[in-house]
PATISE-92259 format. One record per residue: residue in three letters; x, y, z of N, C-alpha, C, CB in turn. Coordinates in steps of 0.02 Angstrom, whole numbers, plus 50000, padded with zeros to 5 digits. Glycine has a CB too. Example, Ala and Ser with C-alpha at 12.3 -4.5 7.8 and 13.67 -1.06 7.14 Angstrom:
// PATISE-92259
ALA506604971650390506154977550390506604983550390505654977650452SER506424988850354506844994750357506455000250394507044997050286
// end
This chain:
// PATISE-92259
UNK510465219950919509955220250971509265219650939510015226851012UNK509075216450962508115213350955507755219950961507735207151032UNK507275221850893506825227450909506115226150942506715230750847UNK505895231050964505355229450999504755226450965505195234651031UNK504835227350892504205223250864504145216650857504065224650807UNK505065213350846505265207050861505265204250893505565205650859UNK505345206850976505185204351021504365203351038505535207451059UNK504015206451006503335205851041503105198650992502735214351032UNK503425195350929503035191450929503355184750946502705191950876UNK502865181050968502865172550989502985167750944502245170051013UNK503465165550899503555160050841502925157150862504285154350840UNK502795153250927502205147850939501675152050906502005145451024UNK501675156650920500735160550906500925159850819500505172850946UNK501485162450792501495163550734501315153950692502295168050722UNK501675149650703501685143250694500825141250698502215139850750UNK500805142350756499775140750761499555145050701499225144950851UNK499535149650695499265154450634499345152750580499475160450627UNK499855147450553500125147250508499635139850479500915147550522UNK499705137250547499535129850552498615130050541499855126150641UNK498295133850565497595135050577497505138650499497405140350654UNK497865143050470497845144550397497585141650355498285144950372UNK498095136450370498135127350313497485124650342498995119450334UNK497565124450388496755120250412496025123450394496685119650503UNK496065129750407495425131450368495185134050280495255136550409UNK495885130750251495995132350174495515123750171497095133650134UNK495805119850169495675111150184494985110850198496105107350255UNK494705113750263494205113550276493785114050217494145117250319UNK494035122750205493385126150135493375120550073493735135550085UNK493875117950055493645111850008493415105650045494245109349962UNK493225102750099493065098250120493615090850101492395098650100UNK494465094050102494765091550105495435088350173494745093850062UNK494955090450234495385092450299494905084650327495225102850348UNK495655078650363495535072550383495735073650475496045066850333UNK495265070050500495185069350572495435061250562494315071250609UNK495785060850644495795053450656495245051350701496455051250686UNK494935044250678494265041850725494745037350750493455038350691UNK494565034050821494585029050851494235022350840494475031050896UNK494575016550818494395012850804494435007350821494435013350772UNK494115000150854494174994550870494014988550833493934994650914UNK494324986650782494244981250755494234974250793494654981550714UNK493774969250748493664964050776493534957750704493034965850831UNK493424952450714493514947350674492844949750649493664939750703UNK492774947150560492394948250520492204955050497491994945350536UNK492924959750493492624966250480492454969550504492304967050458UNK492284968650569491814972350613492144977550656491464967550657UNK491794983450656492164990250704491784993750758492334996650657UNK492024995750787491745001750825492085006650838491525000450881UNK491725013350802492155018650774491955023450850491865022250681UNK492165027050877492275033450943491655026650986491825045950920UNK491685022250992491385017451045490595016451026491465020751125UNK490435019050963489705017650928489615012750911489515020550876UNK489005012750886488665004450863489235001250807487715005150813UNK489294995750815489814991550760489544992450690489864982750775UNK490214993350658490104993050588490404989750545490134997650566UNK490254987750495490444979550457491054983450407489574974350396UNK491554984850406492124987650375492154985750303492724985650411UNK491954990050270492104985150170492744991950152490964985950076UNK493014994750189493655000550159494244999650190493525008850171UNK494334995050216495164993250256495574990950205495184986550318UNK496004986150207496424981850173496824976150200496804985550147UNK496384974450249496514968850287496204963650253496304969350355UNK496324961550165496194957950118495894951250151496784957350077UNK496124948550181496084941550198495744939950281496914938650190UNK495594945550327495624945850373496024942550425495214945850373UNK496844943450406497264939550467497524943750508497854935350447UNK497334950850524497404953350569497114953550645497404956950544UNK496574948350611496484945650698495984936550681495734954250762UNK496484934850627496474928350635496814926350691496694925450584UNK496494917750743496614917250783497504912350796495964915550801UNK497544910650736498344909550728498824913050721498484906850688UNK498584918550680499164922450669499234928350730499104925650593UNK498604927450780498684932050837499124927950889497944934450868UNK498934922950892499484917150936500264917850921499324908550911UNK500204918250852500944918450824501224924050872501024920650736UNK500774928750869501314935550876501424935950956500934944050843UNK500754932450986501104934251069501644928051066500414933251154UNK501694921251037502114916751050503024919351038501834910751004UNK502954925050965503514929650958503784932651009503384934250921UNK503194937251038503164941651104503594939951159502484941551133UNK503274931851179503354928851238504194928551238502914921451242UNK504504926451164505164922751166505494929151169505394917351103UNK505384934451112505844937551115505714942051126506154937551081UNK505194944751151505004952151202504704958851145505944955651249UNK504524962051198504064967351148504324971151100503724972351182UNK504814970851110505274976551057505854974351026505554982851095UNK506234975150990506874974350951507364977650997506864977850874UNK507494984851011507814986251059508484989051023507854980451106UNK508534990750944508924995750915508794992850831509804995850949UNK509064994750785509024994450725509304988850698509234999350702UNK509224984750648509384978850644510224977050633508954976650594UNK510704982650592511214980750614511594982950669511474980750575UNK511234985650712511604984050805511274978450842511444991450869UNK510794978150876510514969850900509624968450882510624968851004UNK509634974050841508824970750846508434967950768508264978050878UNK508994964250739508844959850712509004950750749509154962150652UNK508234951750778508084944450806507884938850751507444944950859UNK508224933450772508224928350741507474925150721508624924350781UNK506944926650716506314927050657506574931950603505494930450689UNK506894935650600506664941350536507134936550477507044952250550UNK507644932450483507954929850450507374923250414508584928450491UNK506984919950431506374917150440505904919850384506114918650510UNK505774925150407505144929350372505644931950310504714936850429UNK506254933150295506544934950239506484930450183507154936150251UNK506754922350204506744918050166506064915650152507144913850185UNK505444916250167504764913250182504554919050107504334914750284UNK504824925850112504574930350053504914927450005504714938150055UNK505554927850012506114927349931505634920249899507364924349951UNK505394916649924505334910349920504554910649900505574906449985UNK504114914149928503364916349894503514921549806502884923049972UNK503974925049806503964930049768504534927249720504044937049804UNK504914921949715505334917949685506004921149668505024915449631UNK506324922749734507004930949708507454925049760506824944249754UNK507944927649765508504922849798508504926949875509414923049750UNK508214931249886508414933149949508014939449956509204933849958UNK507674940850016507474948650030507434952450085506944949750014UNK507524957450100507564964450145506834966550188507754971350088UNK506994964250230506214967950273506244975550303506004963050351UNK505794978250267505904986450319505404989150370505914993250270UNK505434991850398505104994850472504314997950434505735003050518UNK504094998150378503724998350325503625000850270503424998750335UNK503084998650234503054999850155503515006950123502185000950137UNK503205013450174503485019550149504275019350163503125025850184UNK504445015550207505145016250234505445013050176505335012750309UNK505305006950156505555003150111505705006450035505114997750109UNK505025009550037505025013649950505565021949964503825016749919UNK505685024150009506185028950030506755028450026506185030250079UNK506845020650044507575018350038507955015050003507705015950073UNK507425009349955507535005749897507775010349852506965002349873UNK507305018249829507345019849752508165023449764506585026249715UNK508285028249810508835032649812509505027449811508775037749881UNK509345021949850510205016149857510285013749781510105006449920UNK509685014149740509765012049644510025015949605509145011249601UNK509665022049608509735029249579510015035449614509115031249563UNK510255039249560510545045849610510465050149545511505045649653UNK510855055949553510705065149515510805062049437511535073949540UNK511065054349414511355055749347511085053449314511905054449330UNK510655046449337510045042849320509615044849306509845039749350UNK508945037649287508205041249235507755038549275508025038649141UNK507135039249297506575036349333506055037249295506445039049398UNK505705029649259505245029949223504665028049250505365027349176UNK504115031949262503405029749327502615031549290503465036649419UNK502385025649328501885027249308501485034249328501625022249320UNK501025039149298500985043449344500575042849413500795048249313UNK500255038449418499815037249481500155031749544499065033849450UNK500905032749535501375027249578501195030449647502335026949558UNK501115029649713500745028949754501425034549796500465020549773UNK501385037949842501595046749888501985041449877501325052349973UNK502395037149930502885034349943503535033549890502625029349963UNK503225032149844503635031649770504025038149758503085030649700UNK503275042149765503575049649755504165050349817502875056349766UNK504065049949864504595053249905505285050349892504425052749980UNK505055045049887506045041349867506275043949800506125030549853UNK505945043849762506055046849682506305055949692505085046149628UNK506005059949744506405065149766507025064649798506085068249802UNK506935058749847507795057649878508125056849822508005050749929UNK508135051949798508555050649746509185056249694508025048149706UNK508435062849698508935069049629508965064049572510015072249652UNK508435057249567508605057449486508165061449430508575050049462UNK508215062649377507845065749326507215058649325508405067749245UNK506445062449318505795058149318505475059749274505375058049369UNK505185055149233504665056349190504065050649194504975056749120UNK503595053249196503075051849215502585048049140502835058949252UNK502275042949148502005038549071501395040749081502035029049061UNK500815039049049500115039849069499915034449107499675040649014UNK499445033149146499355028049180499075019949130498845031149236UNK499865015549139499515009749121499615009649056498825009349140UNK499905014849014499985016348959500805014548930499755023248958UNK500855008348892501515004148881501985007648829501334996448852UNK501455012848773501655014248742502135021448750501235013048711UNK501855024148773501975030448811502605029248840501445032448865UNK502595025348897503365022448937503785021848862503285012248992UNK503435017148814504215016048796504365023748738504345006248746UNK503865026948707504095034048686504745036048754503265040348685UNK504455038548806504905039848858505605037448866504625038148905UNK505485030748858506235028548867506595029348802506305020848891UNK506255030248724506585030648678507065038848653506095027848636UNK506595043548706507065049348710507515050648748506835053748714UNK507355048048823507685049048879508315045348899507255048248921UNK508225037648888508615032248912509315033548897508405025748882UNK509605035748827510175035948828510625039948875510245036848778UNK510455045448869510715051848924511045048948975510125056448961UNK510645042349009510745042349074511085034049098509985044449107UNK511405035149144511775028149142511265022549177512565028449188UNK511055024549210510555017649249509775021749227510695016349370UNK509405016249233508715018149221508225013249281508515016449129UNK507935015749317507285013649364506515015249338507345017849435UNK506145007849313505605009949315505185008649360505405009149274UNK504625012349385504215008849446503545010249429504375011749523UNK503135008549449502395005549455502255003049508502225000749412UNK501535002949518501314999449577500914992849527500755005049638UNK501004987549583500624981949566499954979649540500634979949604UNK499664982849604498924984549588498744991149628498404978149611UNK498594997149586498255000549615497625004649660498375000749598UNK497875008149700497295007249758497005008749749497215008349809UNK496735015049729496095020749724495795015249668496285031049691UNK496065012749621495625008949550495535002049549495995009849478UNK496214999249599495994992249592496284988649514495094992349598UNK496604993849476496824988649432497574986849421496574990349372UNK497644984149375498264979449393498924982149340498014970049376UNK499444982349340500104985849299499824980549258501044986149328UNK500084982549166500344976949143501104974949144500144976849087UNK501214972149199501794969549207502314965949169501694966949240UNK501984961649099502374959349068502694963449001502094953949061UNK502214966548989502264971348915502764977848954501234975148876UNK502794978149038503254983449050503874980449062503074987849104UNK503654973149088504474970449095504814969249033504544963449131UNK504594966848962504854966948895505254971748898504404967548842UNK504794979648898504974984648889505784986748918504444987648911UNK505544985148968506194986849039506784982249007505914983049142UNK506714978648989507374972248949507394976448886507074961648928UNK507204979148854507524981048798507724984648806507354981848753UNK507774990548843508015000048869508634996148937506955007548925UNK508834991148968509214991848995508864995349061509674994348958UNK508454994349067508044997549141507584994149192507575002849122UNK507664994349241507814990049294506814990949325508644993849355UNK506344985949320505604986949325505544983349398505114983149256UNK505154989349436505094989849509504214989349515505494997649543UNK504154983249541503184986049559503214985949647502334977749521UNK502724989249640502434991949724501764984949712501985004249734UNK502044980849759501504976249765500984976249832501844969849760UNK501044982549869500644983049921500014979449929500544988649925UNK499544977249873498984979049868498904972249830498844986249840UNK499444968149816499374962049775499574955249805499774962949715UNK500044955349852500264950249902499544948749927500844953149963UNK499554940249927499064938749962498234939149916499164943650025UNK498224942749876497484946349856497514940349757497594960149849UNK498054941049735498114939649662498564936949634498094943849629UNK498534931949600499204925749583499334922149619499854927249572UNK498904918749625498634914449689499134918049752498794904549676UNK499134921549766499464925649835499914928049817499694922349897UNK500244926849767501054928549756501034935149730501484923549702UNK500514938449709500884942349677500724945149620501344940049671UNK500594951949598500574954749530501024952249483500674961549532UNK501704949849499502274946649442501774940949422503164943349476UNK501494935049448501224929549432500684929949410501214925849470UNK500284935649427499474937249415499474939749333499124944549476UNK500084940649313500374945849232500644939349196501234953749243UNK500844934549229501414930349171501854933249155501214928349106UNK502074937749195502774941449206503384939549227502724945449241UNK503304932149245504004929849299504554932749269504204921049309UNK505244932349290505884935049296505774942149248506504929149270UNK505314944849265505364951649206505494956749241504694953949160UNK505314957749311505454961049373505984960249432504964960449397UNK506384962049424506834961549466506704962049539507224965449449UNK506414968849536506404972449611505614970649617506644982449617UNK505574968549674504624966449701504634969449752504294957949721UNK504404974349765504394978349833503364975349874504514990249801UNK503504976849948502864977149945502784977650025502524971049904UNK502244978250053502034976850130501784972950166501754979650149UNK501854972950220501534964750263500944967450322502374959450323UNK500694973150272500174976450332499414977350281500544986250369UNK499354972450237498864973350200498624966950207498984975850137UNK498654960150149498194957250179498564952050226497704954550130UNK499204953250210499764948350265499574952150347500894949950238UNK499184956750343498804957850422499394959050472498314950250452UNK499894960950471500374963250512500764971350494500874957150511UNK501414972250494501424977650476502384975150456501074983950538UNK502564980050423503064979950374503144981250321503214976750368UNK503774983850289503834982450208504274977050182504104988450173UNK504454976650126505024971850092505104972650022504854964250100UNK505814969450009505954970149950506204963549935506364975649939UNK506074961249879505934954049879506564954649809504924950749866UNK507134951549777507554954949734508294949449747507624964249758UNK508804948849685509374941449696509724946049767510184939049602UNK510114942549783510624942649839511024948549828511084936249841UNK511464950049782511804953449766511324963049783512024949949691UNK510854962249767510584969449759510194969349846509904970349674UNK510164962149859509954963549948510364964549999509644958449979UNK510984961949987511524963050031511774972350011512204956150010UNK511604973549953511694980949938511194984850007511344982749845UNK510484983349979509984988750005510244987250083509024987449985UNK510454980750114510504981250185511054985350209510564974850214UNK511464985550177512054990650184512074998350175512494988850142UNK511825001650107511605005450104511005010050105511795004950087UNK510405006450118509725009650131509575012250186509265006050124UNK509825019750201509525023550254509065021350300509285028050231UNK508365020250261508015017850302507755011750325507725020250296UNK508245009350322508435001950340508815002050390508764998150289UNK509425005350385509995006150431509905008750494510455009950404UNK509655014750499509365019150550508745018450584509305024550525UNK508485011850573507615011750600507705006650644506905009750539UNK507165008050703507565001950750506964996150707507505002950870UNK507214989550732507094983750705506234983850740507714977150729UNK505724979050675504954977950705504964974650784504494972050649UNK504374975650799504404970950859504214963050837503844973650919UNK504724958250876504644951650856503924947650863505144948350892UNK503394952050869502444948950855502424952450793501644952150918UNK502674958950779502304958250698502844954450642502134967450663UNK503424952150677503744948450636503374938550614504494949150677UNK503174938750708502904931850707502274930250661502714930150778UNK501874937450671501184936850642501364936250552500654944750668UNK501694940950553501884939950456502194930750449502834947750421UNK502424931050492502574922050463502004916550464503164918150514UNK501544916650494500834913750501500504915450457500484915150553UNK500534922250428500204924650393500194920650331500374930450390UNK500954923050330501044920050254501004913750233501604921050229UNK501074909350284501044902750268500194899750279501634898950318UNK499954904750302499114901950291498924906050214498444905350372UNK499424908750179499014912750105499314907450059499284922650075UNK500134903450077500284899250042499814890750047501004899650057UNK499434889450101499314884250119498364885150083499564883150207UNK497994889250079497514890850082497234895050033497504892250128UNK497064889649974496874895549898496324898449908496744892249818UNK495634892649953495034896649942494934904749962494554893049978UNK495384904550029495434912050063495814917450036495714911850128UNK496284914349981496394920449940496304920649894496824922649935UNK495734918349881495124918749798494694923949828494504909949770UNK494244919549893493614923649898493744932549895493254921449974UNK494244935849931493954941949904493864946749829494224945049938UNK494224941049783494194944749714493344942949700494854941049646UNK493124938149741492414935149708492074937249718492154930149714UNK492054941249820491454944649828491574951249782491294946249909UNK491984954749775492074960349744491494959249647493114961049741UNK491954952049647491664952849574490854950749566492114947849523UNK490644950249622489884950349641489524955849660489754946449690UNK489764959249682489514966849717489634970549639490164970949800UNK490264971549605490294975349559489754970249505491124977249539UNK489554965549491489084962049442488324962949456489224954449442UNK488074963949503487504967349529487124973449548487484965849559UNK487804978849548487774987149524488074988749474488044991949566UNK488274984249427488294987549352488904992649360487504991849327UNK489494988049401490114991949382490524986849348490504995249444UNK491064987849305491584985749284491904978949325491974991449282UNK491994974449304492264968649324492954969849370492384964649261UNK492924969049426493714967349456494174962649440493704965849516UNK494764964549463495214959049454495754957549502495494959849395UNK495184963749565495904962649631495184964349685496914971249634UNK495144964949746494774965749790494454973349806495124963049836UNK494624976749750494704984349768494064986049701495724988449758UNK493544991149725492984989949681492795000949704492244980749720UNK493005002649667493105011049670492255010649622494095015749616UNK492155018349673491495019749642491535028549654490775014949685UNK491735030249584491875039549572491175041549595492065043249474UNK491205048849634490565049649638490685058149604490215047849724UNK491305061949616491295068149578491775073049637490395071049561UNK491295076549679491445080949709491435079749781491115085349689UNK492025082649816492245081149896491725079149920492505086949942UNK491145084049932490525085349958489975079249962490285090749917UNK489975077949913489405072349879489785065449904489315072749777UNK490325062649896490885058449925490555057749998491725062349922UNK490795062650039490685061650090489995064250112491175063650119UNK489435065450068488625061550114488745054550094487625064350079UNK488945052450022488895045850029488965040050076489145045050001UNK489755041650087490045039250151489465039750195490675043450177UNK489465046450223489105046050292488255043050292489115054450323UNK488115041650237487425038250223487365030050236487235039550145UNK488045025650200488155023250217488405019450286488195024350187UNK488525025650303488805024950405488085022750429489125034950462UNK487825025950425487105025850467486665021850431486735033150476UNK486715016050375486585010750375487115002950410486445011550311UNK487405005150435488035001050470488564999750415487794993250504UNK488715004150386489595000950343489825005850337489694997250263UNK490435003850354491145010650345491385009350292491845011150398UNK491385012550249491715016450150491845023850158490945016350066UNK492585024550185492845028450165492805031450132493095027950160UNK492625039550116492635043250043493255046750035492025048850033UNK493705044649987494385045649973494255052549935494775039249929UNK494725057549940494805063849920495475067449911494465066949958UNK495645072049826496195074149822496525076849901496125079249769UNK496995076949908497715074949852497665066849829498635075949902UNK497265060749875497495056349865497215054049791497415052849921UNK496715054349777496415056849704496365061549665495995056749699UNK496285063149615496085068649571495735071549554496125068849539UNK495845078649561495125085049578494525081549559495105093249523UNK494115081149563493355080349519493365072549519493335084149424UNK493745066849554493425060049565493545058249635493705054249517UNK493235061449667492975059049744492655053549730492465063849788UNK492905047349794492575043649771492325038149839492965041249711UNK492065033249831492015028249859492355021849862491595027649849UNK493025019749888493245014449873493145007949922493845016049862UNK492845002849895492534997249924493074991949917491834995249889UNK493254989649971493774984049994493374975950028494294988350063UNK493694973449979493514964450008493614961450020493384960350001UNK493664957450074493924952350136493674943850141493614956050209UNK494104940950123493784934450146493674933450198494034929750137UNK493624937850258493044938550337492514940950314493244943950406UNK492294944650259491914944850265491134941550231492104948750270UNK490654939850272489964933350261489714934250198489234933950314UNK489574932750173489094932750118488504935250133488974926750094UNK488164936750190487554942550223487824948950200487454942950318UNK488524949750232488514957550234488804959150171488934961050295UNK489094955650104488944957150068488244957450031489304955650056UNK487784957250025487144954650012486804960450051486984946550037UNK486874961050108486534967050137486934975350109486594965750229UNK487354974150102487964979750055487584980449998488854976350029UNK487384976549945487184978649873486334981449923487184970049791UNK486174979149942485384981149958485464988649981484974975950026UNK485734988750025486074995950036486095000349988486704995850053UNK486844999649941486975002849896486325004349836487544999449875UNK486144998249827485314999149771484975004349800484654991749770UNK484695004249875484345010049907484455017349891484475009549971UNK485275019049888485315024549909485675026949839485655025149981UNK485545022049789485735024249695486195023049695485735031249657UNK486745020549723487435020049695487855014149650487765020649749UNK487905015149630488005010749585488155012849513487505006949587UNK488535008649456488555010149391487895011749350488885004949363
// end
């Protein structure tokens, strides 16, 4: 029988208390995120809670085809045929006849014999690492491999060890103690990383990965479309066949939404069979399937548009005296939560939205500013961007 002190309390009241706890811990570091309302439009352009427009340099809509006027056609022309939704998971009926389309259109950009589309990026990296690895295996990562990585690398139960970032030598110390122990070995990396913008060395890890018998995975989120002439961190490295597994998303500058795993036949007919979250997710709707196929074939058809954003970047960073880019992503540390976000908001109220990124997604003490570049966007508003930034000191 329930005592009377048990009965008097409310889980809900307790849950709010619990929940409002966490929220005002977050707060006191100026690490607690609100969602704004946002309306994007061609060239970057926003309007954040229905305010004056602002010229977007922190998205990752690389190329701006998220509301290019083809690849928006594409997706209602998808729409029209095969309706708004999938209507269950792809092996019961809602693998519609585009996704087979958009499979071969990747294997065929990323040069693998065949690849896996997932409901997206995080779904994909959830479900890829655990169907490779399990409790007996080794996972060799970079340490800054992006949440998603992390969470599949927990499904998994394999043993992880972590390299320094970018650091070849380190990985292979790692694999020279660890590797034997274990019967399969997964290494992963991301392609190009986000918060920094720089790039794996992909080939000195794929060597690596061929001599240890271990299987080299990049997270190309952030490289499709943006580097190697579109293809890709494998091509942007002189890495070809050194990577097996090419994972990546179709919601960056491919401007739609999805993940994939780009990898031979044999290991795709695997992940479609056994990848949880593959199996269990109902299928995309056939417009963001249509839009990723437009997409991609305007990044394969069209070099200038996936040059320009490494160029404006490497113009903005050549005129504030930062470090040369080599992907569209142009990070500017400023220190502390606090200072991050006046930046940001200084910048707001000259018209541009720059995000000020803050731990967890970075590391204590580099709050920062990360600046993203779009071939939508003019050569004004970059140009009015450095004038800006000169104004208000920021810069290297």
């Amino acid at each position: 029988m329930s005592s009377p002190d048990s009965q008097s309390v409310n889980p809900s009241d307790s849950l709010s208390d619990f929940a409002f706890g966490k929220l005002a811990a977050l707060e006191a570091r100026n690490q607690r995120r609100t969602l704004v309302d946002t309306a994007r439009s061609a060239a970057m352009a926003l309007s954040v809670n229905g305010g004056a427009p602002l010229i977007s340099f922190t998205d990752n809509d690389y190329l701006g085809l998220s509301t290019h006027p083809d690849v928006v056609l594409a997706a209602k022309a998808a729409a029209d045929e095969y309706g708004a939704g999938s209507g269950a998971s792809r092996l019961v009926t809602g693998n519609h006849p585009l996704y087979r389309t958009l499979e071969e259109k990747i294997a065929s950009i990323k040069g693998t014999e065949d690849a896996a589309v997932f409901g997206s990026g995080y779904l994909a990296n959830v479900g890829i690492i655990p169907t490779l690895v399990g409790k007996d295996d080794l996972i060799i990562a970079d340490e800054l491999v992006h949440t998603c990585i992390h969470a599949g690398m927990q499904l998994s139960r394999a043993t992880v060890k972590f390299f320094r970032h970018n650091d070849v030598a380190h990985a292979a110390e790692l694999l020279a103690k660890h590797r034997a122990a274990h019967s399969r070995c997964l290494m992963v990396v991301d392609g190009v990383y986000s918060m920094d913008g720089d790039i794996a060395p992909l080939k000195d890890l794929g060597l690596l990965a061929r001599d240890h018998d271990a299987w080299l995975m990049n997270d190309d989120a952030h490289a499709l479309g943006t580097i190697g002439g579109g293809r890709g961190s494998m091509y942007a490295t002189g890495a070809e066949g050194l990577v097996p597994l090419q994972m990546g998303t179709l919601s960056k500058a491919v401007g739609s939404y999805g993940g994939y795993l780009a990898a031979s036949k044999p290991v795709i007919d695997l992940i479609k069979t056994r990848a949880r979250s593959f199996i269990y997710t109902t299928g995309l709707p056939p417009a963001a399937v249509g839009a990723s196929l437009k997409a991609l074939e305007l990044i394969e058809t069209d070099a200038a548009m996936v040059a320009r954003p490494v160029k404006l970047a490497q113009v903005f960073a050549e005129v504030l005296g930062l470090p040369r880019p080599e992907t569209p992503i142009v990070p500017l540390v400023i220190g502390t939560e606090t200072d991050a976000l006046d930046a940001s908001e200084q910048l707001t109220r000259e018209g541009f939205k720059v995000i000020a990124f803050r731990p967890p997604t970075v590391p204590e003490g580099t709050s920062r500013l990360r600046f993203s570049f779009s071939a939508s966007h003019r050569d004004a508003d970059v140009a009015r961007l450095i004038e800006v930034c000169q104004k208000l000191g920021l810069g290297g």
